[in-house]
C-alpha positions as CSV (number, residue, x, y, z in Angstrom):
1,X,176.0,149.6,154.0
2,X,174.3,152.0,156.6
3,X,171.1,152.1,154.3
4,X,170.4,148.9,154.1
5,X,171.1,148.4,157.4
6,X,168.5,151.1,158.3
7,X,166.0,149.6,155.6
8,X,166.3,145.9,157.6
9,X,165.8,147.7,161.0
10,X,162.7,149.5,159.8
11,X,161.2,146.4,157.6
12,X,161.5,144.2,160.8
13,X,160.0,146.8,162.9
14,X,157.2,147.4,161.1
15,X,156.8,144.2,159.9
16,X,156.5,143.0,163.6
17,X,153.5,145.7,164.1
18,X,151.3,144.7,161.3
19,X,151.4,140.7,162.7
20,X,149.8,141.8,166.0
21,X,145.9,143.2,166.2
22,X,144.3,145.5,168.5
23,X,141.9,144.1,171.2
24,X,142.2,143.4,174.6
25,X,142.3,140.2,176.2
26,X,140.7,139.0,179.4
27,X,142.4,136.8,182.0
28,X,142.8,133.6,179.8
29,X,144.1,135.6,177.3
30,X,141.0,135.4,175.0
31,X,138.7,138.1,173.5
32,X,135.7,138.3,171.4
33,X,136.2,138.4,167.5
34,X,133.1,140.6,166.6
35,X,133.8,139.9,162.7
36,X,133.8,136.0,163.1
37,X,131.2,136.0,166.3
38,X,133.5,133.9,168.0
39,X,135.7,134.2,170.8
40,X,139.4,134.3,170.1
41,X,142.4,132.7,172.3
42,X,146.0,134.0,172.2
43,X,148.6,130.9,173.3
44,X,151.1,132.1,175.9
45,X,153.4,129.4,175.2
């Protein structure tokens, strides 16, 4: 029971890091996506 326990924690965990991407964002919560050449938004909602 305490292993998979410990394998959920760590699955969520990491799963939650690989969902979010490095770059920072400006005031409206946008940044440039140099792959695409387009500018990028992030809703706050």
């Amino acid at each position: 029971m305490k292993k998979t326990l410990i394998v959920v924690i760590l699955f969520t965990f990491v799963s939650s890091i690989t969902l979010a991407h490095p770059g920072k964002t400006d005031a409206e919560g946008c940044h440039n996506d140099h792959k695409t050449k387009t500018r990028h938004c992030h809703s706050t909602n």
